[in-house]
C-alpha positions, 0 to 999 in steps of 0.5 A: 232725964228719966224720961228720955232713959225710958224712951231709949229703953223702949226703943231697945226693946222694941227694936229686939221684937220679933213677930213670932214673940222672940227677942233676939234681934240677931235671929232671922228668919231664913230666905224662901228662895236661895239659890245652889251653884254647881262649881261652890264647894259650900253653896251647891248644897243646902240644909233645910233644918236650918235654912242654909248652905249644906256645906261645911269645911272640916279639917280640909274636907267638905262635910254634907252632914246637915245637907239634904239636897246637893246640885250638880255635884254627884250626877251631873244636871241632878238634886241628889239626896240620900247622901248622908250617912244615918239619914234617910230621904225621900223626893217626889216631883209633883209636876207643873201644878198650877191653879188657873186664875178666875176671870171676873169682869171687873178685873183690872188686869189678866189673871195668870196661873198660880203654882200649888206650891204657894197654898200646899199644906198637910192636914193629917195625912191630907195635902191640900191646896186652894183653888181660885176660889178659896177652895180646898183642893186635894192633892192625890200625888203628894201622898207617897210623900208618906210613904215608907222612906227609901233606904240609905243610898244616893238617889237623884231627881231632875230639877224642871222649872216650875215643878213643885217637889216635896221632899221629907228626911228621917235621921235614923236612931237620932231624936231629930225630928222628922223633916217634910217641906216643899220647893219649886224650882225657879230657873236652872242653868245647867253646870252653873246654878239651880233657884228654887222657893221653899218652904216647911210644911 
């Protein structure tokens, strides 16, 4: 009896782990790749503090406090930024960056180019990718990224798939800390949605 009591306890305790050593099991870690609709009040917008919708419903109204980006809805065909009151936002495209893939004779299929959003860091005030190889590449146009952020306003950016953005945000006079990921957009369908991969830096 107390053996089996034992073996259930593990299974619980268990079952609660979780890799980064927390345990709580309702805890999960959010979707690297969502996608916004234009036409949704709550999920052309997206929150990426906490790896959600942007939107909330508040006394009949839609608030985008905790939103950084919101698709479609301000400028048509646009990611819009910058339209939160007490937080400033900045977003560079860094183009369609690709790492061609290395033919070596005993591959067993073609090799296809790999976009830099997969290997994209910050070391310092460095970005880097790697290389085919395993090689630490420099990246010269994320470095504006760090540059003085903008100041409040409503600014706006064409999302083009397979282009790598970097986007960071600063609440003014708030201890949040600062925010800095990146994303690739996936597929957009204009007036109707936008996919993208994300990713804190």
């Amino acid at each position: 009896m107390r053996q089996s009591a034992l073996v259930a306890l593990l299974c619980v305790a268990v079952a609660g782990f979780q890799p980064d050593g927390s345990q709580d099991s309702q805890r999960q870690a959010p979707d690297p790749v969502v996608t916004l609709y234009a036409r949704d009040d709550l999920r052309s917008s997206f929150d990426f503090r906490n790896g959600r919708e942007g939107g909330r419903i508040v006394d009949g109204e839609i608030l985008l406090d905790d939103a950084q980006i919101v698709f479609d809805v301000f400028q048509e065909g646009m990611l819009s930024f910058g339209f939160t009151r007490d937080e400033r936002v900045r977003i560079i495209d860094l183009g369609p960056a690709y790492v061609p893939g290395l033919e070596r004779a005993t591959d067993h299929a073609p090799k296809f180019s790999v976009s830099i959003f997969h290997t994209l860091f910050l070391s310092g005030s460095q970005f880097s990718y790697l290389g085919a190889t395993g090689r630490i590449l420099r990246s010269k146009e994320a470095g504006p990224i760090l540059d003085p952020l903008p100041g409040e306003g409503l600014y706006h950016v064409a999302p083009e798939v397979g282009h790598t953005y970097l986007l960071r945000a600063k609440h003014t006079g708030v201890s949040r800390s600062e925010l800095l990921v990146k994303f690739q957009i996936i597929d957009v369908r204009p007036r109707r949605s936008l996919t993208m991969r994300w990713a804190r830096l």
